[in-house]
C-alpha positions as CSV (number, residue, x, y, z in Angstrom):
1,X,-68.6,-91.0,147.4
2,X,-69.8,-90.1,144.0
3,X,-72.4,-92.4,142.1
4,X,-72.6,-93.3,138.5
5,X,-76.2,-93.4,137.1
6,X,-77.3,-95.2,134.3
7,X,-81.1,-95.3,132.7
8,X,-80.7,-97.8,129.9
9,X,-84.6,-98.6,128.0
10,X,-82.4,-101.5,126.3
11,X,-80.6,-104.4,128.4
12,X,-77.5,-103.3,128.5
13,X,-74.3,-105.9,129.9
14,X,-71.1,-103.8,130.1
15,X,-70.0,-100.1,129.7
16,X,-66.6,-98.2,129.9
17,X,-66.6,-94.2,130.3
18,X,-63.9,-91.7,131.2
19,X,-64.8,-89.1,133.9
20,X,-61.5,-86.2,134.0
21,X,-60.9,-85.5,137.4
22,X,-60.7,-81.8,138.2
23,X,-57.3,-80.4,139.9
24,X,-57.2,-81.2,143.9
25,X,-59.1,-84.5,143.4
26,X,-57.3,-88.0,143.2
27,X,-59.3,-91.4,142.8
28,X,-59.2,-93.4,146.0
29,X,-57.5,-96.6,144.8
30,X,-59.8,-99.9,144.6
31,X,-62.7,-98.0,145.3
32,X,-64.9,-98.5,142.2
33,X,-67.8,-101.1,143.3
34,X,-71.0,-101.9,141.5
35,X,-74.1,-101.4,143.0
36,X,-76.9,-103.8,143.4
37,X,-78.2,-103.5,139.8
38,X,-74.8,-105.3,138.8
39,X,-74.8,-109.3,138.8
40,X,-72.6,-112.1,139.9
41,X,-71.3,-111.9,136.8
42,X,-70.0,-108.5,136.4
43,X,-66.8,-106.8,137.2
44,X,-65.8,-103.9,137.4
45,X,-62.6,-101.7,137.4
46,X,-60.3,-98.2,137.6
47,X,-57.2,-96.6,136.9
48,X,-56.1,-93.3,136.3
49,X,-55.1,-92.2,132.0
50,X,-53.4,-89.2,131.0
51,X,-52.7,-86.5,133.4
52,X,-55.5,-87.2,135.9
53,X,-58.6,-88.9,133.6
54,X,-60.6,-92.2,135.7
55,X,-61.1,-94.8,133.4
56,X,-64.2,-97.1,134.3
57,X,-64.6,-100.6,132.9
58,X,-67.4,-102.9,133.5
59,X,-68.5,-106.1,131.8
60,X,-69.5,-109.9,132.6
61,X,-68.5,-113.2,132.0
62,X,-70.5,-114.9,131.2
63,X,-72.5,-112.4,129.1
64,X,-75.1,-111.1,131.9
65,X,-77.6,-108.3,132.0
66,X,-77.2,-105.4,134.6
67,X,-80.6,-105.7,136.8
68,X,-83.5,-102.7,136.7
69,X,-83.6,-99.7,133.7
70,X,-82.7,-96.9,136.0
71,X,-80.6,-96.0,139.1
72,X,-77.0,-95.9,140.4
73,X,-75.0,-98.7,138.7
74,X,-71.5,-97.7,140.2
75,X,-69.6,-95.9,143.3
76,X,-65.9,-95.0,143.8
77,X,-64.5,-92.4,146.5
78,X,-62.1,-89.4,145.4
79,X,-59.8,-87.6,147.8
80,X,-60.4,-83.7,148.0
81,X,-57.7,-80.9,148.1
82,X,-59.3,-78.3,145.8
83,X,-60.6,-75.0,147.5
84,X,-64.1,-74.9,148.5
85,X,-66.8,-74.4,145.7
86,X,-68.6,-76.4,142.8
87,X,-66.5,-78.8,140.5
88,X,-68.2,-80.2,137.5
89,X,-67.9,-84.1,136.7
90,X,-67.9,-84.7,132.7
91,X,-68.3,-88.5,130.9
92,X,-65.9,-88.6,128.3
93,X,-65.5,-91.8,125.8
94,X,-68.7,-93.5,127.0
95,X,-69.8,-96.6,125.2
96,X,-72.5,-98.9,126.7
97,X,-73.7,-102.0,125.0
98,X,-76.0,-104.8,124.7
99,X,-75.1,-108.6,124.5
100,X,-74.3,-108.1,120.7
101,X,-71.9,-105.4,121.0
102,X,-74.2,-102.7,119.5
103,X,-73.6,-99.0,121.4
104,X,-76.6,-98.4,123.4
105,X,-75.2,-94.5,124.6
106,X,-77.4,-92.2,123.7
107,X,-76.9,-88.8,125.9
108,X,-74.6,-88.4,129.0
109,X,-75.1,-86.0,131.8
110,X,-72.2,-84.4,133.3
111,X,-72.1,-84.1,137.7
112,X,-71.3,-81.3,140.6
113,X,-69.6,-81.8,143.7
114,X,-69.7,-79.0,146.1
115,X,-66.8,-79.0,148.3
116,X,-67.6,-77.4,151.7
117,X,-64.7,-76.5,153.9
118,X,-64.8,-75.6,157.7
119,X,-66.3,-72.4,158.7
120,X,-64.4,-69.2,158.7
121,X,-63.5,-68.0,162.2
122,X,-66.5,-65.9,163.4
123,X,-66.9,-62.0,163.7
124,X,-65.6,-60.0,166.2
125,X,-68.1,-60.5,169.3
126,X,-70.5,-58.2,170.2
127,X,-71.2,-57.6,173.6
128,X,-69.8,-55.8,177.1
129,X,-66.3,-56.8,177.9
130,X,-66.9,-54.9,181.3
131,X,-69.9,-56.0,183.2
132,X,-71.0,-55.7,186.5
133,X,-70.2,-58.9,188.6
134,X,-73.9,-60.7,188.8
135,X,-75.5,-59.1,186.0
136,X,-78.3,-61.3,184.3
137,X,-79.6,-60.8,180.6
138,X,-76.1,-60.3,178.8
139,X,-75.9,-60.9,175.6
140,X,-73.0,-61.9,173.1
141,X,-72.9,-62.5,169.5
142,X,-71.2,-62.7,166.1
143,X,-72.4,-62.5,162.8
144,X,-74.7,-65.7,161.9
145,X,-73.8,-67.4,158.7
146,X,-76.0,-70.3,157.6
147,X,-75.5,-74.1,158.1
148,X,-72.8,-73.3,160.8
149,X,-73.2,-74.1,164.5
150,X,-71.9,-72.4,167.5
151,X,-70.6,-73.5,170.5
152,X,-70.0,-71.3,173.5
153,X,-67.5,-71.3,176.4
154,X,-67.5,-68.4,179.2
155,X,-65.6,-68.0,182.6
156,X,-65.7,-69.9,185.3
157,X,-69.1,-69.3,187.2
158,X,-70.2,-67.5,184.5
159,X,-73.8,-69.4,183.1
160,X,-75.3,-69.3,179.6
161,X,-78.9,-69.2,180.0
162,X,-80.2,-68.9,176.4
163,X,-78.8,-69.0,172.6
164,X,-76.2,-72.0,172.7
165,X,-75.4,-73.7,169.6
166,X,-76.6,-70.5,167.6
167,X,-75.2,-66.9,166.7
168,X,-75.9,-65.0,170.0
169,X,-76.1,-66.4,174.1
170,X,-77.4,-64.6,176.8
171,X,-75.4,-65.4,180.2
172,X,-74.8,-64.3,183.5
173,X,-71.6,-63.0,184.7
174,X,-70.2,-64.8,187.5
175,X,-67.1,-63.1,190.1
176,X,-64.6,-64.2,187.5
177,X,-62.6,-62.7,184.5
178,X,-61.7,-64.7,181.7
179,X,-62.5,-65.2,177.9
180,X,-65.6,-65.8,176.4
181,X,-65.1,-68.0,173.5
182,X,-67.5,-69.3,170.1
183,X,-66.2,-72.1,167.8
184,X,-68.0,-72.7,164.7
185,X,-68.6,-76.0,163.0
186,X,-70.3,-77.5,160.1
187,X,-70.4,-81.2,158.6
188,X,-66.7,-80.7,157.6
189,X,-65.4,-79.8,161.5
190,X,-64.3,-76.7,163.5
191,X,-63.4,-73.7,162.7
192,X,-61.1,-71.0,164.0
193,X,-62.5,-69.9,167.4
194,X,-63.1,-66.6,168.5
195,X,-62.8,-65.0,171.4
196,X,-63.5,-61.4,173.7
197,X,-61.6,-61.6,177.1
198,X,-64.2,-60.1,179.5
199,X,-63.4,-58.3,183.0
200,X,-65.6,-57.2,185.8
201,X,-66.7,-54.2,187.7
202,X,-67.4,-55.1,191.7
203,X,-69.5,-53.5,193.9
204,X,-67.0,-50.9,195.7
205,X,-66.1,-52.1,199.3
206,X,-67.2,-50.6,202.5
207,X,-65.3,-47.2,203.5
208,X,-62.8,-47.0,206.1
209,X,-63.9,-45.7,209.5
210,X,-64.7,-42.0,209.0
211,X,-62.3,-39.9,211.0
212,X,-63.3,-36.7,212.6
213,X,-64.3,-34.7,215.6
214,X,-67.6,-36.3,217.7
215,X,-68.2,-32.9,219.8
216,X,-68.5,-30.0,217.6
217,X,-68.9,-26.4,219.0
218,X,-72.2,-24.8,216.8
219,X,-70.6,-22.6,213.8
220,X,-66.9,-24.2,214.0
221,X,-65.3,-26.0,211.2
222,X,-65.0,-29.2,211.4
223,X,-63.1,-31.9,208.5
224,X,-64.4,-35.4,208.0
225,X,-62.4,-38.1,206.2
């Protein structure tokens, strides 16, 4: 949603301004409202000029004053394409005027929207792909980038103990391989997850019966297997 602010000293009752629209951003249709500050009386309305320019009217019938000297006057909604970054808003054409007609405009200050995409999938993750089955105090991690959350996934039986939701867990393996897995997410969604497929070394099992002689003569060879 992008607001429209207006400080007027002077009553003001209607206005019309032109705000070009930078590539990847379309108007959502019918979206233009007035805030509070406008009055029974007023209207207000949109369309799209030229190439990709909003047009903004707003006036009353009968001839009303919009309320308070300062604050949002307007809203409308745009639909976002363009790549991630900062995208100025200009006011083009602006005329704002009292109950006589006479121009009120005296400076106009252009807007920023910062468009914020999903995360990038994380970094490579850091940590033994090989454990021993039972080991406690592992820890995984990628890089940390800030205002992204983590979110975790590890074998079956494995248990995070610390660090979910951030850049780095400590666990304990379980007596299963599998894939240990971080998704990132912002305010926008999820990311491309990433993931290290982990196995794991067991405890060797008990030898087989040792073969061999049971009466030795003293000094003879003897082999044991």
């Amino acid at each position: 949603t992008v607001e429209i602010t207006l400080d007027n000293t002077n009553t003001a009752v209607a206005f019309q301004i032109d705000i070009p629209l930078p590539a990847g951003f379309a108007y959502v249709s019918e979206s233009i409202a007035l805030s509070g500050r406008g009055t029974a009386n007023h209207s207000i309305s949109a369309n799209i000029i030229g190439t990709n320019t909003l047009r903004i009217m707003s006036f009353s019938d009968p001839v009303s004053a919009y309320t308070g000297t300062s604050g949002v006057i307007a809203t409308f909604q745009v639909n976002v394409t363009a790549p991630a970054g900062g995208y100025t808003l200009n006011i083009e054409n602006e005329v704002l005027s009292d109950a006589s007609g006479n121009g009120l405009t005296v400076s106009t200050v252009s807007g920023t929207i910062t468009v914020t995409d999903v995360p990038a999938q994380p970094s490579a993750i850091s940590g033994s792909n090989n454990p021993c089955q039972g080991t406690t105090g592992l820890t995984y991690n990628v890089e940390n980038v800030s205002g992204v959350d983590y979110t975790w996934t590890v074998p079956t039986d494995w248990s995070i103990t610390a660090g979910q939701g951030t850049n780095e867990i400590t666990v304990t393996a379980g007596s299963v391989a599998g894939d240990i897995t971080v998704t990132p997410s912002n305010t926008c969604g999820d990311g491309t997850a990433q993931t290290l497929a982990v196995t794991l070394n067991t405890t060797p099992a008990q030898p087989g019966a040792i073969t061999g002689g049971t009466e030795v003569c003293l000094g003879d060879p003897e082999t044991y297997s």
